[in-house]
Structure formats: C-alpha cells, structure tokens
PDB file with SEQRES, HELIX, SHEET and CRYST1 records, atoms N, CA, C and O in Angstrom:
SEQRES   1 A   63  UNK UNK UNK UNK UNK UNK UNK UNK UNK UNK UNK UNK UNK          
SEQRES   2 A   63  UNK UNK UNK UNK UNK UNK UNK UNK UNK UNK UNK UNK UNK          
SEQRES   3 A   63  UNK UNK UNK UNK UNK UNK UNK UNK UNK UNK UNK UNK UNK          
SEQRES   4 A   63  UNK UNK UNK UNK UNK UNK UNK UNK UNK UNK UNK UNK UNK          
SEQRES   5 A   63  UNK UNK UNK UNK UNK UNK UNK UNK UNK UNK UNK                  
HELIX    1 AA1 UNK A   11  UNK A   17  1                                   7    
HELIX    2 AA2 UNK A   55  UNK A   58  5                                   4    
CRYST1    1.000    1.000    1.000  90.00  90.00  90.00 P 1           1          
ATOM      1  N   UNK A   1     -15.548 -17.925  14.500  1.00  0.00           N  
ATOM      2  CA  UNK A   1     -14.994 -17.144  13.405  1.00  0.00           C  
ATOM      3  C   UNK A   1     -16.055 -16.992  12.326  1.00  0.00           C  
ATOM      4  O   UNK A   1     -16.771 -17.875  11.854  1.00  0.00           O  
ATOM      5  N   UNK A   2     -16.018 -15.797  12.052  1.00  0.00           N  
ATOM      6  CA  UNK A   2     -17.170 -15.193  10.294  1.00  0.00           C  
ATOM      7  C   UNK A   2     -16.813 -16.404   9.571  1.00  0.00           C  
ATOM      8  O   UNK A   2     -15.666 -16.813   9.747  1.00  0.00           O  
ATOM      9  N   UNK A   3     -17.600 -17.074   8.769  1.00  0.00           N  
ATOM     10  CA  UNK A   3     -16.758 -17.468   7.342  1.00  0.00           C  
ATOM     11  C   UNK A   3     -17.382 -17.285   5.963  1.00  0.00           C  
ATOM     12  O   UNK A   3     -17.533 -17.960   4.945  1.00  0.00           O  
ATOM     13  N   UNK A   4     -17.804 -15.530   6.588  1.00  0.00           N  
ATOM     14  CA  UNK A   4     -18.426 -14.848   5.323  1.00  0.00           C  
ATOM     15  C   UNK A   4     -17.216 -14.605   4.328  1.00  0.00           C  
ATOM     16  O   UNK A   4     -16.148 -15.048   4.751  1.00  0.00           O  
ATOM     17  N   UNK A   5     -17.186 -14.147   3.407  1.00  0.00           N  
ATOM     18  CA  UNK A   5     -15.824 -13.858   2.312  1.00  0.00           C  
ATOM     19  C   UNK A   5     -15.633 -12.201   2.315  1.00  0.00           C  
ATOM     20  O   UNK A   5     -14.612 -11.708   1.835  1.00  0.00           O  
ATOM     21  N   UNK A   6     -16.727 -11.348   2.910  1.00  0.00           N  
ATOM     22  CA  UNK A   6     -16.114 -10.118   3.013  1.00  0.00           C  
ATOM     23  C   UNK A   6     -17.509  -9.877   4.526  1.00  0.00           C  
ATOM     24  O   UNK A   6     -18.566 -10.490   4.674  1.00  0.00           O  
ATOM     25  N   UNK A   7     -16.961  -8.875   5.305  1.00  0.00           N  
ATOM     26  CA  UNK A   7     -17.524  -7.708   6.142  1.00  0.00           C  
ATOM     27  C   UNK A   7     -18.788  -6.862   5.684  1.00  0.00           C  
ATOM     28  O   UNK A   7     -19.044  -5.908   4.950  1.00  0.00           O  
ATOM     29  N   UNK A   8     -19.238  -7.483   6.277  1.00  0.00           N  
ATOM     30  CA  UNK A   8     -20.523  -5.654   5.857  1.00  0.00           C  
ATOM     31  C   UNK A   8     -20.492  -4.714   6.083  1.00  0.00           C  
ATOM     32  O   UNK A   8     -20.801  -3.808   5.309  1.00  0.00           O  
ATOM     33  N   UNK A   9     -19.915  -4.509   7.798  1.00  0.00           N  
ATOM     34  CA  UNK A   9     -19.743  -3.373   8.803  1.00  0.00           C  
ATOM     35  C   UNK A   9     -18.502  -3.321   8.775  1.00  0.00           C  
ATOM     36  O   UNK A   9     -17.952  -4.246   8.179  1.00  0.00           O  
ATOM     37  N   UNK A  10     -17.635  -2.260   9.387  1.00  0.00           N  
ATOM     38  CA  UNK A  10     -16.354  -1.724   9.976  1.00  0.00           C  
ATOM     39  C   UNK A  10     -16.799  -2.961  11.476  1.00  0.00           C  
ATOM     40  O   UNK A  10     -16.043  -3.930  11.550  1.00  0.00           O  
ATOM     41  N   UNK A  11     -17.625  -2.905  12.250  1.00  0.00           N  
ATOM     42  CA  UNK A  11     -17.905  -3.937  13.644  1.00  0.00           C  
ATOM     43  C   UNK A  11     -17.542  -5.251  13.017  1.00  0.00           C  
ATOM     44  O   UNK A  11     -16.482  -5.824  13.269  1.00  0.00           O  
ATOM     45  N   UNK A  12     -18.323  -5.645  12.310  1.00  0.00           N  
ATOM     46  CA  UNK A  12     -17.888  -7.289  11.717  1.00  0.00           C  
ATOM     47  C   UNK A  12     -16.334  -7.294  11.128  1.00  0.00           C  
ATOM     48  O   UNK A  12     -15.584  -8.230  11.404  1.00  0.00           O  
ATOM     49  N   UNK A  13     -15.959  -6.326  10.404  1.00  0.00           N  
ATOM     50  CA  UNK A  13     -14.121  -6.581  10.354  1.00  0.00           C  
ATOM     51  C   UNK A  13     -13.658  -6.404  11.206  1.00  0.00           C  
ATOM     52  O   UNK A  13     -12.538  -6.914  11.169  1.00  0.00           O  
ATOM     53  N   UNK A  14     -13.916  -5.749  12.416  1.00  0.00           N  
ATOM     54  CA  UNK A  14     -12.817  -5.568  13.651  1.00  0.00           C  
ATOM     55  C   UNK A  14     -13.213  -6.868  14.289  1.00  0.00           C  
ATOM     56  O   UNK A  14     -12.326  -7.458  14.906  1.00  0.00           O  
ATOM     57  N   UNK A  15     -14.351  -7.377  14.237  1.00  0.00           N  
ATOM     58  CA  UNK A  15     -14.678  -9.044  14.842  1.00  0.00           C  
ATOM     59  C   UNK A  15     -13.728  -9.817  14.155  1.00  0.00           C  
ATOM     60  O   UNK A  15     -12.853 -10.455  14.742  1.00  0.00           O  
ATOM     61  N   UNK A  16     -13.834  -9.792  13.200  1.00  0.00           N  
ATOM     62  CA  UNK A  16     -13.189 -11.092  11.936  1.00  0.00           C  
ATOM     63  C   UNK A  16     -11.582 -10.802  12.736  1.00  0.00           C  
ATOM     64  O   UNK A  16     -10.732 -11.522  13.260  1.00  0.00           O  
ATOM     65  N   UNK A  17     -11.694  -9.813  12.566  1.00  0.00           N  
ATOM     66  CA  UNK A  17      -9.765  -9.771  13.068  1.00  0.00           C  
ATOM     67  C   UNK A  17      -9.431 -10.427  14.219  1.00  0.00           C  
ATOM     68  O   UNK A  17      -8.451 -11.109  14.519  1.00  0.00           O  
ATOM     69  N   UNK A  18     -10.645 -10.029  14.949  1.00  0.00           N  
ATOM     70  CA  UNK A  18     -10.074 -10.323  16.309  1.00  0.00           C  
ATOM     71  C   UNK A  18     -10.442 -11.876  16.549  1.00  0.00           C  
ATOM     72  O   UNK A  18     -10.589 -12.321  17.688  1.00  0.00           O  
ATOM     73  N   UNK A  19     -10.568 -12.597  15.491  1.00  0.00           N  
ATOM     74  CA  UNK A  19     -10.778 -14.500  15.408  1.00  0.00           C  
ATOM     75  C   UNK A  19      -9.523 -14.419  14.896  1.00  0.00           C  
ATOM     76  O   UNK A  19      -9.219 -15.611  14.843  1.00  0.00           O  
ATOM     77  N   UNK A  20      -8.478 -13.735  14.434  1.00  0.00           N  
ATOM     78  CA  UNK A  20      -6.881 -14.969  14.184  1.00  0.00           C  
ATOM     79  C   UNK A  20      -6.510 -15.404  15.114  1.00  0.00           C  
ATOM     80  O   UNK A  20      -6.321 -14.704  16.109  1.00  0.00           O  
ATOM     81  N   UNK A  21      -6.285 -16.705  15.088  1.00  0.00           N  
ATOM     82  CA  UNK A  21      -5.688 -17.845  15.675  1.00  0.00           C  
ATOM     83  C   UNK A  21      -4.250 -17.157  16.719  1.00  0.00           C  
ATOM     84  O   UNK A  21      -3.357 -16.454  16.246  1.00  0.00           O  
ATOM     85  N   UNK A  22      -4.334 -17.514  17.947  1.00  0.00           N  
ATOM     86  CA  UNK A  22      -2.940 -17.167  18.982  1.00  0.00           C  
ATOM     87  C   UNK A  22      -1.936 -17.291  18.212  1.00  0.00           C  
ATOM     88  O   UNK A  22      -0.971 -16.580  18.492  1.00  0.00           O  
ATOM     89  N   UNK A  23      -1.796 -18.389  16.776  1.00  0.00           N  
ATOM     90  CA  UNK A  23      -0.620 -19.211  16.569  1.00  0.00           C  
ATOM     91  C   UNK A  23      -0.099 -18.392  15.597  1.00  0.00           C  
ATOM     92  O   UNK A  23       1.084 -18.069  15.496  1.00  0.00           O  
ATOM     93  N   UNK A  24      -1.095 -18.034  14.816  1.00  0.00           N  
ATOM     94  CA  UNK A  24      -0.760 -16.824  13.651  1.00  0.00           C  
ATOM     95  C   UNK A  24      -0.532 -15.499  14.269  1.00  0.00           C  
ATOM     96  O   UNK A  24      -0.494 -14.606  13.423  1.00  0.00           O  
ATOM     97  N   UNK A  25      -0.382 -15.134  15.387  1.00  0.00           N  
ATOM     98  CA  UNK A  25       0.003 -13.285  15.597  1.00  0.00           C  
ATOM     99  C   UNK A  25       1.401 -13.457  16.265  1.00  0.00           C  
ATOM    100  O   UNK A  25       1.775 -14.323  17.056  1.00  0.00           O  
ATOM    101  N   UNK A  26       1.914 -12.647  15.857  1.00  0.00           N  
ATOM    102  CA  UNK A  26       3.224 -12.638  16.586  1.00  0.00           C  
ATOM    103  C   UNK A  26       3.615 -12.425  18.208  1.00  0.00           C  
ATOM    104  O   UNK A  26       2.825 -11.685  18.793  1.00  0.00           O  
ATOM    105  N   UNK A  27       4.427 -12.822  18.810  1.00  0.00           N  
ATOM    106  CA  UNK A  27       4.484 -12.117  19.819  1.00  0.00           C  
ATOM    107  C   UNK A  27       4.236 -11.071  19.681  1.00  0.00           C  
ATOM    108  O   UNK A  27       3.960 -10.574  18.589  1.00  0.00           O  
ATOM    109  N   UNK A  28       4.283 -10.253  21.143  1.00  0.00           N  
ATOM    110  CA  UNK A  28       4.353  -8.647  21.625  1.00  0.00           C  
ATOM    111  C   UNK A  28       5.680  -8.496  21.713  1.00  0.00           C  
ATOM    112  O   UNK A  28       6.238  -9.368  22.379  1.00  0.00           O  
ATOM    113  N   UNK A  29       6.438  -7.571  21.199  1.00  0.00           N  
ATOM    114  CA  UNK A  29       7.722  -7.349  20.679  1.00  0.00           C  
ATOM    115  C   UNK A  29       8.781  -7.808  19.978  1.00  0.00           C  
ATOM    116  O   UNK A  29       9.937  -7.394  20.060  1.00  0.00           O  
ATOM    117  N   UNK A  30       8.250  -8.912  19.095  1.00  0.00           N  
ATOM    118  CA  UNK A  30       8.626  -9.802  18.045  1.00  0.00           C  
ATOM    119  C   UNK A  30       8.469  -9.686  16.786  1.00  0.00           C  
ATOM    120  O   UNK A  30       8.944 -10.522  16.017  1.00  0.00           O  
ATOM    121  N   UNK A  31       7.407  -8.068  16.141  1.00  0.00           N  
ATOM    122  CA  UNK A  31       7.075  -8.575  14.942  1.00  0.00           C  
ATOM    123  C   UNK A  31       7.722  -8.785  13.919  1.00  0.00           C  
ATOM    124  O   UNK A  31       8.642  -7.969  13.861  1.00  0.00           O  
ATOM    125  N   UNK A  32       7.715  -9.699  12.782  1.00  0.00           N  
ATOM    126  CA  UNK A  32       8.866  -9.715  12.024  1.00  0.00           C  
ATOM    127  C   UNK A  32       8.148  -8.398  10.736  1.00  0.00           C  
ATOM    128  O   UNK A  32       7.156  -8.545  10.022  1.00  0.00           O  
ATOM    129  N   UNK A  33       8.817  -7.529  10.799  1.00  0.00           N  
ATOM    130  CA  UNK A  33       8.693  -6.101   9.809  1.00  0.00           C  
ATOM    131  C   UNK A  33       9.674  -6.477   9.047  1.00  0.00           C  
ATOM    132  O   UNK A  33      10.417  -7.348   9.498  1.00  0.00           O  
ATOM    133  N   UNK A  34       9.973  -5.856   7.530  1.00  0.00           N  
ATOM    134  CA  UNK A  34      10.544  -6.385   7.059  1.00  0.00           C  
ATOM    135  C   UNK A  34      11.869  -5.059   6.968  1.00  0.00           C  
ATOM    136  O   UNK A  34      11.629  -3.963   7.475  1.00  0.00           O  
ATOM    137  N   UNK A  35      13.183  -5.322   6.299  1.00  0.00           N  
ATOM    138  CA  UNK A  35      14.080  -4.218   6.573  1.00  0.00           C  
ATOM    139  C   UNK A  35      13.574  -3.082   6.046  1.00  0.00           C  
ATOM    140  O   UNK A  35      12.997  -3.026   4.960  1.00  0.00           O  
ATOM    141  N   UNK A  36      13.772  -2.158   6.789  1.00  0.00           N  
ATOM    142  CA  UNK A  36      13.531  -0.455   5.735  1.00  0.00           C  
ATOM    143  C   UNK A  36      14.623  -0.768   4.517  1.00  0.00           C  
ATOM    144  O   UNK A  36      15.732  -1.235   4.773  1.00  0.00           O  
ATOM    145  N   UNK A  37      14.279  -0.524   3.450  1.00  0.00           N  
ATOM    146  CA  UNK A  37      15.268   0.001   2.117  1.00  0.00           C  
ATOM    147  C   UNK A  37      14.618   1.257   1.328  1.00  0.00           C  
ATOM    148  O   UNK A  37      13.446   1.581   1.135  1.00  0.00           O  
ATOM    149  N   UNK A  38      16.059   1.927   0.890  1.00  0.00           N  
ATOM    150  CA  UNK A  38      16.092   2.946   0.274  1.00  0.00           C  
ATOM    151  C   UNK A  38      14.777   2.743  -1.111  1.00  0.00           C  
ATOM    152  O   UNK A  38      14.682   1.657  -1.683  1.00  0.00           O  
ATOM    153  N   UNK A  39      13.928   3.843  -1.459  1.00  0.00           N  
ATOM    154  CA  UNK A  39      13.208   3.377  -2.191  1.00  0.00           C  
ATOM    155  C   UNK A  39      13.753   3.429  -4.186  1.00  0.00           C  
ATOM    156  O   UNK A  39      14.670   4.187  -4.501  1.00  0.00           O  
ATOM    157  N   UNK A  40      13.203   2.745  -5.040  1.00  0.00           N  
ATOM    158  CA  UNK A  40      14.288   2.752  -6.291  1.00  0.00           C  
ATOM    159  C   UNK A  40      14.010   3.591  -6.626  1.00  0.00           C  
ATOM    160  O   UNK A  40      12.932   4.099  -6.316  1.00  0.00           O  
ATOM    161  N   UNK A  41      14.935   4.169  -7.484  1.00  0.00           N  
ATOM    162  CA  UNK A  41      15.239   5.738  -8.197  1.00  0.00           C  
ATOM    163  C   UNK A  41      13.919   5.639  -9.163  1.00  0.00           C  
ATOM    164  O   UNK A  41      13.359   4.544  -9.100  1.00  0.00           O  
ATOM    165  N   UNK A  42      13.403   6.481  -9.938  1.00  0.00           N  
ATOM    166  CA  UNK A  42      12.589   6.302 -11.119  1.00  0.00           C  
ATOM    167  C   UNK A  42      12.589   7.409 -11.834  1.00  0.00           C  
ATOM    168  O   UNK A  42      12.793   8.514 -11.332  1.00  0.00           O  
ATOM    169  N   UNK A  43      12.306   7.167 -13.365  1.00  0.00           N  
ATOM    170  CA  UNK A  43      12.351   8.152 -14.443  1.00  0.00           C  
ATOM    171  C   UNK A  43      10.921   8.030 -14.753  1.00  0.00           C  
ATOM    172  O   UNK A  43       9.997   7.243 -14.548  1.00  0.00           O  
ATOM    173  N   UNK A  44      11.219   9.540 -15.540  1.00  0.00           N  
ATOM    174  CA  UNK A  44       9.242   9.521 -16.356  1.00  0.00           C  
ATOM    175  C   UNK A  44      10.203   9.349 -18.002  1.00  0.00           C  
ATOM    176  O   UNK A  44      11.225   9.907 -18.401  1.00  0.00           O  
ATOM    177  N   UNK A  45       9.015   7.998 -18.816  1.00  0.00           N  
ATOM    178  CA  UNK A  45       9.541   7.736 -20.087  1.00  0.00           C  
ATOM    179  C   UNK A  45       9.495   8.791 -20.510  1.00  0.00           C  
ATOM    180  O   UNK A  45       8.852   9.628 -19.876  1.00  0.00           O  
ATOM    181  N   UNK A  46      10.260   9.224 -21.935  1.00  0.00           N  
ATOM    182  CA  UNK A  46      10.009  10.625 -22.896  1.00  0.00           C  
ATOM    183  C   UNK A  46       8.318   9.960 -23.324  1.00  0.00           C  
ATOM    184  O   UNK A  46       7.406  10.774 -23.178  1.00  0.00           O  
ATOM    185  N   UNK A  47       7.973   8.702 -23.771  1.00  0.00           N  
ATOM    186  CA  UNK A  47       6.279   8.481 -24.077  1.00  0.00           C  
ATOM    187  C   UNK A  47       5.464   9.120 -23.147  1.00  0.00           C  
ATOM    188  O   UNK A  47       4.320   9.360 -23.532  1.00  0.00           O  
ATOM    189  N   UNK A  48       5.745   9.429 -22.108  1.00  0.00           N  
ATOM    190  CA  UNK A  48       4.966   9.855 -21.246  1.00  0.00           C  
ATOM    191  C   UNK A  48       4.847  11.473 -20.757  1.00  0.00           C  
ATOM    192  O   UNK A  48       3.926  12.015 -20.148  1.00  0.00           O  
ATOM    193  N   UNK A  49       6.426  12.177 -21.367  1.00  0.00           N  
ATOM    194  CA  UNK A  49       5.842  13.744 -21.537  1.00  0.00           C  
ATOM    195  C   UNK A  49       5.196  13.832 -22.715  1.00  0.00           C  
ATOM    196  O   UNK A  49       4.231  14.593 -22.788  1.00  0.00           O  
ATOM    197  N   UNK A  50       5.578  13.126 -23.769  1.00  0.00           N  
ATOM    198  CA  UNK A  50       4.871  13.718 -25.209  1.00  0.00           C  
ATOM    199  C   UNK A  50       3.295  13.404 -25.149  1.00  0.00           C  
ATOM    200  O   UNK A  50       2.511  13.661 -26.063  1.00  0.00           O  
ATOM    201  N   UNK A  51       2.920  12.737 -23.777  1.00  0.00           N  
ATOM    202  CA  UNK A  51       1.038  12.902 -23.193  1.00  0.00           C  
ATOM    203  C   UNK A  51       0.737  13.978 -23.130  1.00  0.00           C  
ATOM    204  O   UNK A  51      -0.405  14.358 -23.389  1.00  0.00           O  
ATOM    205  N   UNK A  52       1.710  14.764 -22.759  1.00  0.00           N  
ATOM    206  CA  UNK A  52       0.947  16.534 -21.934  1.00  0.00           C  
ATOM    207  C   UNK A  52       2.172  17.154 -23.311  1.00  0.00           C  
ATOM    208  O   UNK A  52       3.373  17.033 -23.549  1.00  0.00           O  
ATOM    209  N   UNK A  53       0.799  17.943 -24.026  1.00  0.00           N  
ATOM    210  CA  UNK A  53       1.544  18.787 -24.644  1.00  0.00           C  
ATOM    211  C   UNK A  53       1.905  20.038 -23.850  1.00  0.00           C  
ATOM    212  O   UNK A  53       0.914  20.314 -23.173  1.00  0.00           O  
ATOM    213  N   UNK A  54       2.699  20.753 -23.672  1.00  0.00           N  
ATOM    214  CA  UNK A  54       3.103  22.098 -23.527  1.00  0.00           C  
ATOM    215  C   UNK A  54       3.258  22.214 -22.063  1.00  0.00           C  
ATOM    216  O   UNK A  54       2.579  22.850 -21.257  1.00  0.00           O  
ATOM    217  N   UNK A  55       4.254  21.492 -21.897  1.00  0.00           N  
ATOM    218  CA  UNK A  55       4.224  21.288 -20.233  1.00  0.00           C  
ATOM    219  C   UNK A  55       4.713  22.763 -19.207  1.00  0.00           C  
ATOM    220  O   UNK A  55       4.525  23.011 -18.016  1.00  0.00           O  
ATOM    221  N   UNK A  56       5.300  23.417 -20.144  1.00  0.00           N  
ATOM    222  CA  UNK A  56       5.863  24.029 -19.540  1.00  0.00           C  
ATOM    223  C   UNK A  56       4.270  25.394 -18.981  1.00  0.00           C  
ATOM    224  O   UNK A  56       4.470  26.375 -18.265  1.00  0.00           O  
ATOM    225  N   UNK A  57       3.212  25.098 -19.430  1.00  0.00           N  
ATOM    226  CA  UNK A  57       2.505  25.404 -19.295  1.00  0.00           C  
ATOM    227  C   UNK A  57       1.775  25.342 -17.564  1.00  0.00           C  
ATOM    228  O   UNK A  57       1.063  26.099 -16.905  1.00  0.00           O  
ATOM    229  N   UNK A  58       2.391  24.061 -17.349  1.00  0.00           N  
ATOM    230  CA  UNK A  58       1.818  23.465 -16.285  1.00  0.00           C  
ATOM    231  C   UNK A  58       3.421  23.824 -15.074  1.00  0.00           C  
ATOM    232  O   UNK A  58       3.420  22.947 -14.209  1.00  0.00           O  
ATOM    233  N   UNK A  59       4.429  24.652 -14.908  1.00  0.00           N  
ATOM    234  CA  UNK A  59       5.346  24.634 -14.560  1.00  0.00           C  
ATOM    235  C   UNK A  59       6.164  23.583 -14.540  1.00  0.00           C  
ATOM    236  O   UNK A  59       6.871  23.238 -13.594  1.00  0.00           O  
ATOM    237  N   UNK A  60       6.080  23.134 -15.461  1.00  0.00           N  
ATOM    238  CA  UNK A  60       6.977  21.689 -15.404  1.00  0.00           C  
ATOM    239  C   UNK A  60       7.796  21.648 -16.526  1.00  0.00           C  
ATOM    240  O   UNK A  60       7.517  22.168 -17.607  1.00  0.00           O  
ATOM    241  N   UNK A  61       8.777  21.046 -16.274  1.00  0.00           N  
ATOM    242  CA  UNK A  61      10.408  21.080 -17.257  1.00  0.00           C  
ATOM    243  C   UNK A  61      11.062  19.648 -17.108  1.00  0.00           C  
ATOM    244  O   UNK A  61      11.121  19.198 -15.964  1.00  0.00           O  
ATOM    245  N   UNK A  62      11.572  18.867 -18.177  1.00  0.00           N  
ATOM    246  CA  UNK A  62      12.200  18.104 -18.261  1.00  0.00           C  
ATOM    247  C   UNK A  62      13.147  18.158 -17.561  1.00  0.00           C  
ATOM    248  O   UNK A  62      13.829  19.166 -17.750  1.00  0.00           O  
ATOM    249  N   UNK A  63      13.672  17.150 -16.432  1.00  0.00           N  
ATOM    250  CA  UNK A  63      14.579  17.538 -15.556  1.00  0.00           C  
ATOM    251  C   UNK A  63      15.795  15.978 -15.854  1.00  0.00           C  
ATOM    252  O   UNK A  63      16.847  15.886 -15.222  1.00  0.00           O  
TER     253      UNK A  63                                                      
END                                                                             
C-alpha cells in the first residue's frame, strides 16, 4: 500500500484504491447505499435578491 498522503498520477490513485483491505469493501451485491430521500425544499433570503439590483433585468421575478 502507498503511504504517500496524496497521488501524483490518476495511475497511483487507481493503485492506492485498489490496496483497500478485502475487509473494508463490501460484498458484491451488498452495498450498504444509503435511502434515497426527497431533497429539502429551499428559499432564496430577501438579503440575497437585494445583491442583484434590477433583477427583472436578468428575467427573474420573485417567486
């Protein structure tokens, strides 16, 4: 195993990878992924239109 702290090459990171331990990879059709969830809603602050003056300039409207 490298036990440089970073890669030089794209070749030396696909090496480094391919040194994790049997014990650390998951099986082959086991991986634990985590659940899909809906992603959270989000607003733009009013501080953050009064950045761009004259938005409507830019086709954009307070929605």
């Amino acid at each position: 195993m490298n036990t440089q702290d970073e890669a030089d090459t794209l070749e030396e990171l696909i090496a480094d990878c391919t040194d994790i331990p049997s014990e650390l990879r998951p099986e082959p059709g086991h991986a634990h992924l985590p659940e899909q969830r809906a992603a959270a809603p989000w607003r733009v602050a009013e501080s953050n239109y009064r950045q761009v003056a004259d938005l409507d300039s830019y086709g954009l409207s307070r929605a």
